[in-house]
N, C-alpha and C positions, 0 to 999 in steps of 0.2 A: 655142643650141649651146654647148658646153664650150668654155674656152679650154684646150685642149691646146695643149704645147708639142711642137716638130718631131718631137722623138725619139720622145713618147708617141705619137706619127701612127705615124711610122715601123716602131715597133713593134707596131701595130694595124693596119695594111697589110699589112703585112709580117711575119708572126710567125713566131719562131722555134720551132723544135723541139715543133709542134702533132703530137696524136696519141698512140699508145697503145703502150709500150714491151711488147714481145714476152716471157713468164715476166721480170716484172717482182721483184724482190730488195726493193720498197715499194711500197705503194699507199696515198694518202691521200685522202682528199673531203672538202670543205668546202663548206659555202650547200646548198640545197635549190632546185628547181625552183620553188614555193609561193611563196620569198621572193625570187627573180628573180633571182637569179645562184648559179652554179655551178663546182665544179673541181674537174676530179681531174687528181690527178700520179702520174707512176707513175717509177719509173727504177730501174736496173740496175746493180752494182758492178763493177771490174775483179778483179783477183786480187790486188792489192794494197790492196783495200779502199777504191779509192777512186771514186768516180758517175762511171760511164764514158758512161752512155747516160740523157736523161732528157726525159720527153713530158708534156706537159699537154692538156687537152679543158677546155675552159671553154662557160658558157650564161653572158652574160654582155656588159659595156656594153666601150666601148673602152680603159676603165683596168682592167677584167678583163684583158682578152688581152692589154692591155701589159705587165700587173704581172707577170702568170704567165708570160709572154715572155722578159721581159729574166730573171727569178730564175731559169729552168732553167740560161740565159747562165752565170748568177751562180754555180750548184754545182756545175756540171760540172768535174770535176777534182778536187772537195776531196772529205775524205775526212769518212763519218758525221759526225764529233764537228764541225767546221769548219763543215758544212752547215749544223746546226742553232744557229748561233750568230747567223745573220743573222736581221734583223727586218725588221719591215716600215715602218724608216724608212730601212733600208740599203736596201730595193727604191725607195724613192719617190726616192730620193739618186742612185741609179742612173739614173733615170727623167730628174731635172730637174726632179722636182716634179706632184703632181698637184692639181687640183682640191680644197677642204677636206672638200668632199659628197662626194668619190669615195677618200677614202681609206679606207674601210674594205675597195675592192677589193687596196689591197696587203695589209691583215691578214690578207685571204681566204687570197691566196698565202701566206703565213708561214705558216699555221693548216694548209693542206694539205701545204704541204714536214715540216712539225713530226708529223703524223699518218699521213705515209708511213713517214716516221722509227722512229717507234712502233711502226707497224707490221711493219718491219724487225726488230726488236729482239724482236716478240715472235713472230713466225715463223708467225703466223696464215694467212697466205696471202690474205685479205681487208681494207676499208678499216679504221683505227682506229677505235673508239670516242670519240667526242668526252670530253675534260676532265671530271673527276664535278664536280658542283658543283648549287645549288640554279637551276631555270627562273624567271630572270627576265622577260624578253620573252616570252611566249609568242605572239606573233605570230611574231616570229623563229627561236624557240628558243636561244634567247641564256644563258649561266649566270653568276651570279653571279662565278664563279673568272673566265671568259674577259671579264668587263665591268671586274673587276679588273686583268687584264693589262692591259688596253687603256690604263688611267686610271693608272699606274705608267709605264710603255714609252714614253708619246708625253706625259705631264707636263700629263693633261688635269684640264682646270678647269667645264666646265658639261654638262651634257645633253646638249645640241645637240653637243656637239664626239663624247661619248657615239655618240651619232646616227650620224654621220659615221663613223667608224673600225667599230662594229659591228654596225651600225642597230639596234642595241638603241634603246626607247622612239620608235620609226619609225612605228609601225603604229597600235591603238587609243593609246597614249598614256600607256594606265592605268596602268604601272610607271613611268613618269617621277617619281616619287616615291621610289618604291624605288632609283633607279637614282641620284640625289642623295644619299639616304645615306649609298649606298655611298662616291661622290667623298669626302663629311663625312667619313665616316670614315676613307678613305686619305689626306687631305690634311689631318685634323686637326683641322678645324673642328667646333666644341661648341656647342650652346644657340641656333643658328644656324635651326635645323626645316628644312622644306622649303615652298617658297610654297603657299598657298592661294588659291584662286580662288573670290570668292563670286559668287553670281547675284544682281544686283539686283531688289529687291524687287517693284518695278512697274518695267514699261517699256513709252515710246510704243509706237505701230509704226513711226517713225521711228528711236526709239532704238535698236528692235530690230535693223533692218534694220541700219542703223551698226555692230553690234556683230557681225551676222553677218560683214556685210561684211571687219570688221576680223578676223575669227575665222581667214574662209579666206586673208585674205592675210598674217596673221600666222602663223599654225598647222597650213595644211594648206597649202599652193601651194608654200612652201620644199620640203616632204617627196617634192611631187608632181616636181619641179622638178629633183630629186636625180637622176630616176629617167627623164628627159626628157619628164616629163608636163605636163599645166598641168590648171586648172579656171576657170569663167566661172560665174559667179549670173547666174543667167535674172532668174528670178523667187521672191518671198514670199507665200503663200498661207495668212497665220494662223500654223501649226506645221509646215506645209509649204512646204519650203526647195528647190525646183527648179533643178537645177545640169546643167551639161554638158563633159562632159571634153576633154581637148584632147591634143596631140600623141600621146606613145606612149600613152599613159591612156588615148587612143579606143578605140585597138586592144589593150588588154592583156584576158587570159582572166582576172583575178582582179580587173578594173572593182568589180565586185558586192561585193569583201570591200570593197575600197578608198572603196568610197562608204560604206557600213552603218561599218564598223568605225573608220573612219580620218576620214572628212568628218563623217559623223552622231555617231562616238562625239565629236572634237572639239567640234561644235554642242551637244551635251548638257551638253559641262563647263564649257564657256564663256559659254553664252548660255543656255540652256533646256532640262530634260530630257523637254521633251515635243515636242522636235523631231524633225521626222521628214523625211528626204534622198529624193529622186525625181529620177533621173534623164530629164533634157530625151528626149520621145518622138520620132521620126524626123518 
């Protein structure tokens, strides 16, 4: 379980201002159902221009409905220009801190307050348009522009922190590459490339296993882990890699991407591309 601190309890017990504000003046959404968490916000102006009334709905873990909890707290009162100047290290600041693997749930909230905004502004009456930019994650749908704020805003330095803040490179893994560049090139670094991972050339079935072994608990069990899941290796059968899922991972509807895409695409880069994942039968 998470080390939440009191207030993040508090706030997830107990959430503020849940729910769906009546002929809302913005409307933002952020995350997809697909990718396991969701939000929308919606809220309402006074006569003087400033968020008199504001509701969030979230699908979504417990630093979800904190983050989006305490930030409606957070704008009520201020006016357009003010709202949109908070980030999502002024929500986590608010909060007391969250988890490193769960903060991309405050960028969520930032990313929907900012697209309600938007919304506002451009009188559409429906949610914004996400940021134009090139798809990087597409497991996520994640863009270049939005992997860029993230790596500017919070002063990030590797992948994994990546991860974290927008689960960009979360899923198959395949942009982890691309998404290193990117840091290179906001942070400066030249001539540096991005790691390469070779397969060795022969290996036991001792070494194999070893390697798988190391694979899941290096490269996929963190990811699963993020999301309250686990994974266990059964068994090695040649290029069949028998696994079984564990806490919310037993019970999640998208098990099947998560194993092919995420444990098998993993096994592939790391160990062998003729690996093939089967999940443990009842």
């Amino acid at each position: 379980m998470w080390d939440y601190n009191k207030k993040v309890m508090e706030y997830f017990l107990h959430p503020k201002n849940a729910g769906e504000v009546e002929n809302p003046d913005g409307i933002g959404e952020e995350g997809s159902l697909a990718c396991g968490d969701m939000l929308k916000l919606t809220f309402k102006l006074d006569k003087n221009g400033k968020i008199a009334d504001v509701k969030f709905k979230t699908f979504g873990c417990a630093s979800a409905i904190a983050s989006a909890s305490i930030m409606t707290e957070m704008v009520k009162g201020l006016t357009i220009e003010e709202a949109e100047k908070i980030t999502n290290k002024d929500i986590v600041d608010k909060l007391g801190g969250l988890p490193e693997q769960k903060m991309h749930c405050s960028v969520m909230g930032m990313e929907a307050l900012q697209a309600a905004i938007a919304n506002y502004r451009t009188g559409k009456g429906k949610p914004a348009k996400k940021a134009e930019g090139k798809i990087v994650c597409t497991c996520f749908g994640v863009t270049d522009k939005e992997i860029e704020k993230v790596i500017i805003e919070n002063d990030i330095e590797t992948v994994e922190q990546v991860t974290n803040y927008c689960k960009a490179g979360g899923g198959c893994g395949s942009c982890r590459g691309e998404i290193q560049q990117i840091i290179d090139k906001i942070r400066g670094k030249k001539g540096k490339g991005t790691e390469v991972h070779t397969h060795p050339k022969k290996l036991t079935n001792l070494q194999k296993i070893q390697l798988i072994q190391r694979t899941i608990s290096e490269q996929v069990r963190p990811l699963l882990k993020a999301h309250g899941g686990d994974i266990d290796l059964i068994d090695v059968e040649g290029s069949k890699v028998i696994v079984a899922f564990r806490g919310m991972c037993s019970q999640c509807p998208t098990a099947e991407f998560t194993m092919k895409d995420v444990v098998e695409g993993r096994l592939k880069e790391f160990v062998s591309k003729d690996i093939v994942v089967e999940e443990q039968s009842e």
